[in-house]
N, C-alpha and C positions, 0 to 999 in steps of 0.2 A: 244114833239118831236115824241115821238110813235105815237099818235094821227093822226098828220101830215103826217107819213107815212104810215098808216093804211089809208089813206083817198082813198072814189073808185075811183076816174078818175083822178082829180087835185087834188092842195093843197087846200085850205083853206084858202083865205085870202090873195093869189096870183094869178094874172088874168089870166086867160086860155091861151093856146097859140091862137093867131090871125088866123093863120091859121084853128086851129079848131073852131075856131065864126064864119069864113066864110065859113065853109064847112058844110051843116046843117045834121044829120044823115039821111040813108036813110030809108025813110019807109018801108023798107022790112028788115031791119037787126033786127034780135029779138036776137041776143045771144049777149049778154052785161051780163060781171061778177060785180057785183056792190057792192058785198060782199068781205069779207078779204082771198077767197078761194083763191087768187093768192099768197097769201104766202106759200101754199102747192109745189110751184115750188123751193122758194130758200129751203126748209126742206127736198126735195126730194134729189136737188143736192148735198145739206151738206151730207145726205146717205150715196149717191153714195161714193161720194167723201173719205168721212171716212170708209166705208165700202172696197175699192180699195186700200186705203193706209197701213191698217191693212193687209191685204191678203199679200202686196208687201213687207211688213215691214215684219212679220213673215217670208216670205222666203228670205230677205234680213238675219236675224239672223241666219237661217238653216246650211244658204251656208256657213257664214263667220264661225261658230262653224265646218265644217269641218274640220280636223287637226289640231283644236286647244288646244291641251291639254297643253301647253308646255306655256299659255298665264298666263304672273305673273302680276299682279297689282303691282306698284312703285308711291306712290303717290309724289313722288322726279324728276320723271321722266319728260321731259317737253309733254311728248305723254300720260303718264298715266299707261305705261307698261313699264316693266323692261329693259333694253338697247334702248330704245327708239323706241323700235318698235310699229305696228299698225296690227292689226288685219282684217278691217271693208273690205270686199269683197264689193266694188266698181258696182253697176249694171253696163254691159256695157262697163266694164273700160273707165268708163268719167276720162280722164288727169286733167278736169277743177275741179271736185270734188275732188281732191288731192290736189291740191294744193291751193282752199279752205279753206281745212280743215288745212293744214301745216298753212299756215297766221293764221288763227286764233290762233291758237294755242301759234304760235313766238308771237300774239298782249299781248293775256293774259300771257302770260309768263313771257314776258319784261316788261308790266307793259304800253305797248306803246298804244295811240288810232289809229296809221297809219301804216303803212306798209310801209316802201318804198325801202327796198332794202333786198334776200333772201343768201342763200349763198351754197343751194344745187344742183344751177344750174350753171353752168359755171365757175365751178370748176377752179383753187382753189379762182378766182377773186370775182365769186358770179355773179348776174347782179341786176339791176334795177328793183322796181314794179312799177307799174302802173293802175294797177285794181283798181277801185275804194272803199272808205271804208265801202259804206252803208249796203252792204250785207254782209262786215265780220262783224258789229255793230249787226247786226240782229242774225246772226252766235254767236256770244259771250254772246248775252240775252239768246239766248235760252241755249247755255253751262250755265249760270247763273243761269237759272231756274232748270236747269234738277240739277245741285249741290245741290243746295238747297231745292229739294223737294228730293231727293237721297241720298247726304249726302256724293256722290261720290267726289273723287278730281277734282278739276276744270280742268285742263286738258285730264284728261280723259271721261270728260262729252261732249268737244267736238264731239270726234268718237260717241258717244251714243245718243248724242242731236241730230244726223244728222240725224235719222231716222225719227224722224219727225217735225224737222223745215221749212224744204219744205211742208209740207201740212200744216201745219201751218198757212204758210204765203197767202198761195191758199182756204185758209177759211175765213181767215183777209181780202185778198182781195176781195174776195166774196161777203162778207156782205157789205164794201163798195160800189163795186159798183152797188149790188142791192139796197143800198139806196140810194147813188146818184142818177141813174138811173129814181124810183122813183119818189122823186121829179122834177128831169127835164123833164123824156118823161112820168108819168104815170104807174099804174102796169102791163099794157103789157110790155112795155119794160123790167121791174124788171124777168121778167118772161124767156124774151127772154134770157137778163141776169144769169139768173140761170142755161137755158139749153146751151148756148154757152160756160160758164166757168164750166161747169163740162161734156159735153159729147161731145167735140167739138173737132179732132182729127186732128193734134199733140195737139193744145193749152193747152189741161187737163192734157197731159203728161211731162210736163214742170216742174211739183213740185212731184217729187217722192220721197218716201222713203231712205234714204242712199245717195242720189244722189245730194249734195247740190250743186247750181250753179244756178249764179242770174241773167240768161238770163229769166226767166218766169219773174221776178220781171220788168226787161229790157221791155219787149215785153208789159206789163199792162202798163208799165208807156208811152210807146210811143203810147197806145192807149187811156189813160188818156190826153195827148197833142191834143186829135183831139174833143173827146165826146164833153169838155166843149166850141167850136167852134159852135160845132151843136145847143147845146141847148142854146146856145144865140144868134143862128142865130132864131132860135123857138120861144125863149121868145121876141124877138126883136121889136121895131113897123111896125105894118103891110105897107106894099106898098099898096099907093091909088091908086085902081086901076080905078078909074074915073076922077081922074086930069089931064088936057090936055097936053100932051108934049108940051113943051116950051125949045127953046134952049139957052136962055138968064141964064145966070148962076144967083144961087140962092144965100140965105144968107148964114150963118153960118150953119150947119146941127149941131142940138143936139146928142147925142148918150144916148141911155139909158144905165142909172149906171148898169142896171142888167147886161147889156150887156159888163160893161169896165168890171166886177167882172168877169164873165166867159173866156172873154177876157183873163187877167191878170192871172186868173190858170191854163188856155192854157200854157200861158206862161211858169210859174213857172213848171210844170208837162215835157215840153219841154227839160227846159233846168234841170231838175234831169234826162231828159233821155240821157242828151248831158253828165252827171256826172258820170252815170253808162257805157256808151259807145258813144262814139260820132260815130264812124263806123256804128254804127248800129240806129242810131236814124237821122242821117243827111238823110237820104231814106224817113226819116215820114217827116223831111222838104219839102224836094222837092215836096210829093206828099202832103203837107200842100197849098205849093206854088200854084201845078198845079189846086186843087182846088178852091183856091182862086181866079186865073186867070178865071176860070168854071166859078164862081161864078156869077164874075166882069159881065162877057161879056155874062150869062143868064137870069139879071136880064137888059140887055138894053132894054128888049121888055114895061118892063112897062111904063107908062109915070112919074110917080110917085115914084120910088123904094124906098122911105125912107134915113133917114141919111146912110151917109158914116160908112162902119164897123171901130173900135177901132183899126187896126194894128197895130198903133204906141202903144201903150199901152200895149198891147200883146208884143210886140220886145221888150218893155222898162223892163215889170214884165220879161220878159226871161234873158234878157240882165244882170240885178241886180241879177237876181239868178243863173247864171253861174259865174257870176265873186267872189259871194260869194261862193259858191260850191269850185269852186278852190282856192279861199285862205283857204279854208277848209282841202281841201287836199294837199297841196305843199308849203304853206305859210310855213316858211319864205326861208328854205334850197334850195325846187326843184323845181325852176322856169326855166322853158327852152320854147324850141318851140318845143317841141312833141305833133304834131296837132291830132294824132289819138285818145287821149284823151281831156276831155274839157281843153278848152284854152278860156284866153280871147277875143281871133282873133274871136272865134266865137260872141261872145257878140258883136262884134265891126260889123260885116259883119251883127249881127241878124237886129242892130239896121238900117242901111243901106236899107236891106232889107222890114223892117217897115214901113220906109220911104216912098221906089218905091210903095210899095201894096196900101198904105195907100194913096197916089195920085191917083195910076191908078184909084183906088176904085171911089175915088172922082171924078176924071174929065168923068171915066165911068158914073158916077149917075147926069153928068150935074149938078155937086154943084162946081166947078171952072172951069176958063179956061185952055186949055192944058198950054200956057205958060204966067208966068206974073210973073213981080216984081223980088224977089229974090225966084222963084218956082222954076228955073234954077237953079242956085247956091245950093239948096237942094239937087235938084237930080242928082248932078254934086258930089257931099260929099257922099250921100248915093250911088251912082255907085263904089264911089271908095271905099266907106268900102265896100262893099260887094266884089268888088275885093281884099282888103286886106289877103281874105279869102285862094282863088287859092294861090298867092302868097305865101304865107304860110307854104301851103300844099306843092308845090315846094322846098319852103326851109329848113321842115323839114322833109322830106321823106314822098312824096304820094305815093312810093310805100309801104312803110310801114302800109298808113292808108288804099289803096285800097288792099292788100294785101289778098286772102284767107285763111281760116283757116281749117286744117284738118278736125277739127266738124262740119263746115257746108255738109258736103257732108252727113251726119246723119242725118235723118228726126225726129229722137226722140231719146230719153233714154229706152226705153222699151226695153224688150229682144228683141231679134235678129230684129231690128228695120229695115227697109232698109236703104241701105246706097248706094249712086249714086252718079256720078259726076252733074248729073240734072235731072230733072222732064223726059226728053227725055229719056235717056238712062236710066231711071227704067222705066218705062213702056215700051220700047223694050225690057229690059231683062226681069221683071215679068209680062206683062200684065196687065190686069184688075182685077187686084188680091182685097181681101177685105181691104189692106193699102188702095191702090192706090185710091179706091171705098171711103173711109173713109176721106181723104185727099182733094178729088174733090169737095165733095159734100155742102161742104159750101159754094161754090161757085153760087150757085143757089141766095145768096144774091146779088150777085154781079151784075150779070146777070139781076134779078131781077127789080133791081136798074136804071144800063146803060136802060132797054125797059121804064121804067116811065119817065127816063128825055126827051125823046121823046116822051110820050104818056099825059103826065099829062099839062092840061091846067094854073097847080097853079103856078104862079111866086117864089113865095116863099117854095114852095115843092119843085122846078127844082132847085134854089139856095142851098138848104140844101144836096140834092141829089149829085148837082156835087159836093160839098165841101166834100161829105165824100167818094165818087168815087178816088177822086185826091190820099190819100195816098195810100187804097186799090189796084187802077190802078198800082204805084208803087213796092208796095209791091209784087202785082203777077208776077211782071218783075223779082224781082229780086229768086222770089219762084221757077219759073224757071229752074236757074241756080244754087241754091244754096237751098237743100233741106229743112234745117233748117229754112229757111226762112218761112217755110209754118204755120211755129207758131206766128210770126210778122203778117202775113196775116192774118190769123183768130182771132187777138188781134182786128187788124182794121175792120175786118169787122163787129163787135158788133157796132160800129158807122154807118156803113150802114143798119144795121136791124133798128137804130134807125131814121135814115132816112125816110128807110118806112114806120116807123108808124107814120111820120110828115105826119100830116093832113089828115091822111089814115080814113076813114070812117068805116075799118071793123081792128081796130089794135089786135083784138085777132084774127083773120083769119091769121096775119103776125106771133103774138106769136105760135098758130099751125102748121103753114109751120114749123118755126125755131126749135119748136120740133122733128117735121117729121125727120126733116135732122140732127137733135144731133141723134135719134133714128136708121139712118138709118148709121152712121158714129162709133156708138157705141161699135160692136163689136173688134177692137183693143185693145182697152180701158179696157176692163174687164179682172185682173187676173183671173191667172189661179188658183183652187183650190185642194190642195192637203190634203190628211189625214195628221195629225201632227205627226203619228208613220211613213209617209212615206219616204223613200231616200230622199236627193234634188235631183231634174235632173238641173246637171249646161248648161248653156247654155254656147258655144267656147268662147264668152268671159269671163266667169266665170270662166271657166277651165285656159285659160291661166293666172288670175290672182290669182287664189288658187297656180299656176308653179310657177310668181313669186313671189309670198311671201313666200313662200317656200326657194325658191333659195337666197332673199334678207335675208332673217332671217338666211342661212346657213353663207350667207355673214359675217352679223353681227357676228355670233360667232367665226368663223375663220380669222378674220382679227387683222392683227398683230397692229393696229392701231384706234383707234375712227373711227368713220365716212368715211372709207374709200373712195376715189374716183373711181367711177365704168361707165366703159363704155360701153354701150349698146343702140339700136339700139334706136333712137330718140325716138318715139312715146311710149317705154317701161322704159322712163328713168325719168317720174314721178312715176310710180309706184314702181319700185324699191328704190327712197329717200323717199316715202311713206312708205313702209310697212319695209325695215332696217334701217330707216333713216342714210342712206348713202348719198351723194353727187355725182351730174353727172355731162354732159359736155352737150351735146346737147340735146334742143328741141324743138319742132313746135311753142315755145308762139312768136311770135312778137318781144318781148324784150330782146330777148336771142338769137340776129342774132352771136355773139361773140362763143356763145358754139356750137351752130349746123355749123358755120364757121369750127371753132378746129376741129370736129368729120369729117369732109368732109375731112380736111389736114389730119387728121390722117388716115382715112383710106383708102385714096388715096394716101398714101405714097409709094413712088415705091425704094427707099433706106433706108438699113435696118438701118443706123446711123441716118439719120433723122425721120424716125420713132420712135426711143429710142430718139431721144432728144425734139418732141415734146408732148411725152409719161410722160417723165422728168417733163417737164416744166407745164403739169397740174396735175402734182403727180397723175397719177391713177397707182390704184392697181392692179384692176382688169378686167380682159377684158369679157363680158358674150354675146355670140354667140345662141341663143334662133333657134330651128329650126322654130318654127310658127311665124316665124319675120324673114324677108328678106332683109329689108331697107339699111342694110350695105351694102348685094352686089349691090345692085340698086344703091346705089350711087357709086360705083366703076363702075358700067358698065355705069351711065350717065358721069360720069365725066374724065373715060380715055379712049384714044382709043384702047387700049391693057389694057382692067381689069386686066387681070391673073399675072400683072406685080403688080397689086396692094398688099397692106399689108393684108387685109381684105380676100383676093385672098388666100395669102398665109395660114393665119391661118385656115381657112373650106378646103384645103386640107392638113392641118400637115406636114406645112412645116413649123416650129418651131424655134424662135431664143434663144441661150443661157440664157438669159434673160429672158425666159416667160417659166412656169409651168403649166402642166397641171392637172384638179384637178377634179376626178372623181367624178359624181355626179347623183347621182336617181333621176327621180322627183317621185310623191306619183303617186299613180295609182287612174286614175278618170275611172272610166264605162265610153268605147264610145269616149275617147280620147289618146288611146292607139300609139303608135310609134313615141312619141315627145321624144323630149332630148333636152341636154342643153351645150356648149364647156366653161366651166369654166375655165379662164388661168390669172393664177396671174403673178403680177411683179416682180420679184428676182433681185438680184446680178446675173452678171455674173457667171455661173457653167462651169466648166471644161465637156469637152464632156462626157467622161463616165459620171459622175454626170445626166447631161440632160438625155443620151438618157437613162438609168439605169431608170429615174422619168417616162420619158413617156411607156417605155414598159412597166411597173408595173401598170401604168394608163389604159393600156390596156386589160390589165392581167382581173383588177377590175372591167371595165366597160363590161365584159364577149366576147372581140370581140378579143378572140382568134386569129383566124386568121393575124390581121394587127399586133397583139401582136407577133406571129413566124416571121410573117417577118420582123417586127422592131428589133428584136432581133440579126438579122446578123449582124446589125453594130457592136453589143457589143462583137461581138469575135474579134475585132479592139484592144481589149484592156485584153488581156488575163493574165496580174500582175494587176487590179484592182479588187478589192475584192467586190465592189462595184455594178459592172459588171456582175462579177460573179454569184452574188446574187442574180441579175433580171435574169439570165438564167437561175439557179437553178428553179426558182419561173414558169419561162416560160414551163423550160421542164414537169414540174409536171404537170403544168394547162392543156397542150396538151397531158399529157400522154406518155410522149417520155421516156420511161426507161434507154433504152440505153444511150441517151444524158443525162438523168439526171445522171447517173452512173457516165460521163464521166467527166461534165460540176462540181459534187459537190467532185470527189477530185484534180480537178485541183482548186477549190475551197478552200479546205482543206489546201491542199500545199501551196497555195498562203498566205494563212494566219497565217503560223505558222512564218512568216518572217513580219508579219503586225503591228505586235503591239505597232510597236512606231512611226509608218506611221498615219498620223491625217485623219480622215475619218467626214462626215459628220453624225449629230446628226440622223436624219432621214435613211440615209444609214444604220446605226449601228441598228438601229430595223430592217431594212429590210435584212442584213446581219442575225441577230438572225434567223428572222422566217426562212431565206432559213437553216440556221442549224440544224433546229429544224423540219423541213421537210426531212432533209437527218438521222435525228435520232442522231445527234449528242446531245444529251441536256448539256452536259458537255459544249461545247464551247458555244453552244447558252444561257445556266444560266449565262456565264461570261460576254459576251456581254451584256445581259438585266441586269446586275448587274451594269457594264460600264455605260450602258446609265440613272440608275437610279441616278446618282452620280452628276448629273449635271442637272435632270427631275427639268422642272418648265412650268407653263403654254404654254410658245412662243414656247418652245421646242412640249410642246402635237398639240399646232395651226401646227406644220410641218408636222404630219401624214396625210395623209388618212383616213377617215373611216373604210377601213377593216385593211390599217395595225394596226392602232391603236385599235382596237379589238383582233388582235392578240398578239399585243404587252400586253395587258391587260392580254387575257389569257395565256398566258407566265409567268408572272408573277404571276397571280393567281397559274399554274403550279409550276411554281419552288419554292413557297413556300415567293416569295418577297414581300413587301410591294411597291406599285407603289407612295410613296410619302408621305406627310401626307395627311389626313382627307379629307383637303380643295382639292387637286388636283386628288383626286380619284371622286369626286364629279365633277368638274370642266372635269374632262375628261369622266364620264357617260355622262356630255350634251351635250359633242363634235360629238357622238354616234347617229344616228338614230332610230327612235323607237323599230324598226327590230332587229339591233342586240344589242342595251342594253334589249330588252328579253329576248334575245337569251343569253347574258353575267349573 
């Protein structure tokens, strides 16, 4: 086997391709590698490659170890960590690698090998999966391995495995298909091969460290659908090209076996692309199709052209492995018509389509007549499977299957990657930049390609040309409109570099171009390198995912309940059931139209009782308003024509209902991303007004915005016998400094309380009553008070503070000489505490 592939030009024992018998070399080409030096290409790109991944992988650990001291190992845990939380800083914040990693994780947990239904999205119902399983299977070897060579608990080898299961997979595939390669076009191709999957720009950035998501696996395998077309178009029997046209139709055309074999893994490679996404691999059809059609009607000029190509064979191997693929994954429970994913309807349209090709093909090469016998009746069957297809697609939501998705507007995972609505509109905003420069320039293949089908006199070179033109052509259409696409592109065009070297007279002249342009598309590609004693510098998406897991971790420990349900702005509502694993309501995936529905009703609620009843009815706890996410107001202002009537409206200016709490909150301080915040507001029982507005001006007090703090606080002289009231004024006058009012405000204070004591006050009020007594110097009443409230102190009781009041509450008690509970709840209220002030405690 090595032998074989070490071999210099062909194989060994397999007959050259025809095209190059008829093309004799030219007497002037003297640079011919005949030696094993072109293995120095795949050794260079494995380098690169591992050299790149290390670099991104160590600052992939940097960023996530920021603020993470607080991270406990639970090997009980279904995450790996203690309350189920997650740690892994996200490059990019890819949504897709979150929830990823969440399946895998539920697969190994449960003990299940599929997925098919999660329950952190569309809250409290759950919805439906649909992602195919091959790359959570891939995902769970490599948690497998890393266990076991670690010794770590298997679910927490998940988060750990992911830094490099993606390059992993981009070395696995590598070597494949430089040994494919190989064998079918020779070791220029292996060559070309090695520089196009490692310095080919987005294509190399497809398998990153941390970033698991099996659109890179997606994009090879739709390129693996095309290559082995090519090279059995190569291996194939040559067209005579000295046989006399005759238009009398001929016998039987044989086909060469080589030819149904390449044929047939076309196939199979197809329809695992139709397994992992059918969205995205129906595009490699069409421009399979258009090729084909190239083909047909390039190859009329011969008199000769050889057997009719294998299409039905091709459809048939496609056919049998979609249909198995999905009893694979849906058998026996979830059989529907959700065409966006593989569906039999394709297998049924494929075969249909095998049909027409496989005629056209024929009656193009004058090996039958247009019509005879039952040749009608064939193509009368195959028109309508193929229509079966549309149909289909109609009946089970095309707009779901044509549908965009938020990431394609991302041209990669890399830091600050560009992100467009299309190819247009970023080159009018950034120009000629070194992306846009990096991104273009493989297109020289292309280009390349389209001037020989018109330039080259070889029948059989203009056939393999257009046949690898047809998905490429595609592809760029859709590269376009949809920047992500530019990875699918440059998958395909490795089959038009291999094009050119069909029959090419000078194929390391081609593997030199194809370096030139990895070389010249290179610099994206290379991290960046930093001292290992230095800072990270996070990149805006870094920062706002270090905000929220911050914020989702504050979640998890103040939530009066598991898992709580948390609403927030669509696109930030995997990373939130990510890193507290919490439960939300909407988001972007396709299959969760139900929860991003709910988030539109809710917060385009313009009545404050229908708002609390659809609030009710998906149990959320909590509401979290992010400033660097805007999407809530945007969908109030798309979807009313009076926003400021909306609920969404209401809460980002503080106008507050009985029912919602507001819950003061720091984020960490990042270098360089300073004046964000965050509107944290839980769900309560109804409060009596003073109760409410007593919370929010105290929320004011704490989040240091004095100002709204004084003038919130007029309402509460509305209520001048609540001691409650009172207590937030006291608290107000101090913070501003108002002597007099505080003088005034803490013995009407006084007074009010000596008549209170058998008046029921709320748990959290009675701390907040102490500190204002203990502010006015009273310590006699505030000792009784925090005596009071230790009498009945248990965990849900500490979840009701605040952060500073419950620091102060603390030190009050440390003051007056109290024990705050036993053992367990002086502990359990340190971790309630920020880093900040349990120092400071």
């Amino acid at each position: 086997m090595l032998r074989t592939l070490l071999a210099p030009r062909w194989l060994p024992g397999l007959r050259p391709s025809p095209v190059v018998d008829r093309v004799p070399p030219h007497p002037k080409e003297s640079f011919r590698i005949r030696s094993r030096a072109w293995l120095a290409a795949p050794l260079l790109a494995l380098m690169l490659i591992v050299w790149s991944d290390v670099q991104r992988a160590r600052h992939v650990m940097r960023v996530s170890q920021a603020a993470a001291e607080g991270a406990a190992v639970d090997s009980t845990s279904p995450t790996g960590y203690s309350g189920g939380k997650r740690w892994l800083i996200v490059p990019e914040h890819n949504n897709r690698s979150y929830q990823w990693i969440e399946e895998t994780e539920q697969m190994l947990t449960r003990g299940d090998w599929r997925v098919r239904a999660i329950d952190y999205e569309n809250a409290p119902a759950g919805r439906e999966v649909h992602s195919a399983s091959p790359y959570r299977w891939w995902l769970g070897l490599a948690a497998l391995v890393d266990h076991v060579v670690t010794g770590r608990p298997l679910s927490w080898s998940v988060e750990h495995s992911v830094l490099w299961a993606d390059p992993a997979l981009h070395i696995l595939l590598l070597l494949i298909t430089v040994f494919l390669l190989a064998r079918w076009f020779g070791p220029a191709a292996a060559v070309i091969a090695s520089v196009v999957m490692a310095g080919t720009y987005p294509l190399s950035a497809t398998f990153l460290p941390g970033v698991p998501d099996q659109f890179g696996l997606q994009i090879f395998v739709a390129g693996g659908s095309v290559l082995p077309l090519l090279a059995a178009l190569i291996r194939g029997p040559a067209p005579n090209l000295k046989a006399k046209r005759t238009d009398a139709p001929a016998g039987p055309a044989s086909t060469d076996s080589r030819q149904r074999r390449l044929f047939g893994l076309a196939g199979v490679m197809g329809a695992i692309g139709l397994w992992l996404g059918a969205s995205d691999q129906i595009p490699v059809f069409e421009g399979i199709i258009l090729g084909a059609f190239a083909t047909a009607l390039l190859s009329r000029r011969v008199a000769d052209p050889g057997p009719a190509l294998p299409w039905r064979f091709w459809a048939l191997a496609g056919a049998v492995t979609s249909l198995a693929a999905y009893l694979i994954e849906y058998f026996p429970a979830h059989l529907d018509w959700r065409v966006r994913v593989n569906h039999p309807i394709y297998g049924v349209a494929w075969l249909g389509l095998g049909e027409l090709l496989a005629w056209f093909d024929a009656w193009n090469r004058h090996r039958q007549p247009l019509l005879r016998g039952g040749v009608i009746v064939r193509l009368l069957l195959a028109a309508l499977a193929v229509a079966a297809l549309p149909l289909a697609l109609v009946r089970g939501g095309a707009q779901g299957f044509l549908a965009a998705d938020l990431q394609d507007s991302r041209l990669a995972n890399l830091a600050d990657s560009p992100v467009a609505e299309s190819l247009r509109v970023w080159m009018q905003r950034d120009g000629m930049t070194a992306s846009v420069f990096a991104t273009l320039v493989p297109m020289v293949a292309f280009v390349a390609a389209l001037w020989l089908v018109f330039r080259t006199t070889d029948p059989r070179r203009r056939e393999i040309l257009g046949l690898a033109l047809g998905p490429a052509a595609v592809a760029a259409v859709l590269a376009g409109v949809h920047l992500r696409s530019w990875g699918l592109l440059d998958a395909l065009l490795l089959g038009v570099w291999m094009a050119l070297l069909a029959g090419s007279r000078r194929p390391w002249l081609w593997a030199a171009v194809a370096g030139v342009v990895a070389l010249c598309g290179l610099r994206p590609l290379l991290p960046a390198t930093t001292r290992p004693d230095a800072p990270p510098v996070f990149t805006r998406a870094e920062a706002e995912e270090l905000y929220e897991r911050s914020i989702a971790h504050w979640l998890a420990d103040h939530a009066d309940t598991p898992r709580p349900v948390v609403l927030v702005p669509p696109f930030r509502t995997a990373s939130f059931t990510f890193y507290g694993n919490q439960r939300g309501l909407g988001t972007p995936n396709w299959e969760n139209r139900d929860g991003l529905s709910a988030t539109f009703r809710i917060v385009n609620a313009t009545r404050p009782d229908e708002t609390q009843a659809l609030v009710a009815e998906h149990e959320i706890a909590y509401i979290v308003i992010p400033s660097w996410d805007t999407d809530l107001n945007d969908i109030a202002r798309v979807g009313l024509k009076r926003p400021e009537d909306s609920f969404i409206y209401a809460l980002t200016h503080w106008v507050l209902f009985d029912w919602l709490r507001p819950w003061p909150y720091r984020l960490p301080e990042l270098p360089g991303f300073e004046g964000q915040s965050v509107q944290i507001l839980s769900i309560t029982d109804d409060a009596d007004p003073a109760t409410h507005r007593g919370r929010l001006v105290e929320y004011f007090i704490e989040m240091q915005r004095l100002d709204i703090a004084a003038y919130a606080s007029k309402v509460l002289r509305r209520y001048p016998t609540d001691v409650g009231a009172l207590a937030a004024l006291v608290q107000v006058d101090k913070a501003v400094d108002d002597e007099a009012a505080f003088a005034n405000d803490f013995a009407s204070l006084t007074t009010t309380l000596a008549g209170e004591s058998r008046r029921g006050l709320a748990w959290d009020r009675r701390v907040s009553l102490a500190v204002a007594l203990a502010l006015g110097k009273r310590h006699d009443l505030a000792r009784e008070q925090v005596a009071r409230c230790l009498t009945s102190l248990d965990e849900a009781h500490l979840r009701q503070l605040t952060s500073g009041t419950l620091y102060h509450f603390l030190v009050l008690c440390r003051a007056y000489g109290l024990e705050a509970g036993d053992s367990h709840l002086r502990e359990y209220a340190a971790t309630l505490l920020p880093d900040e002030l349990r120092s400071r405690l």
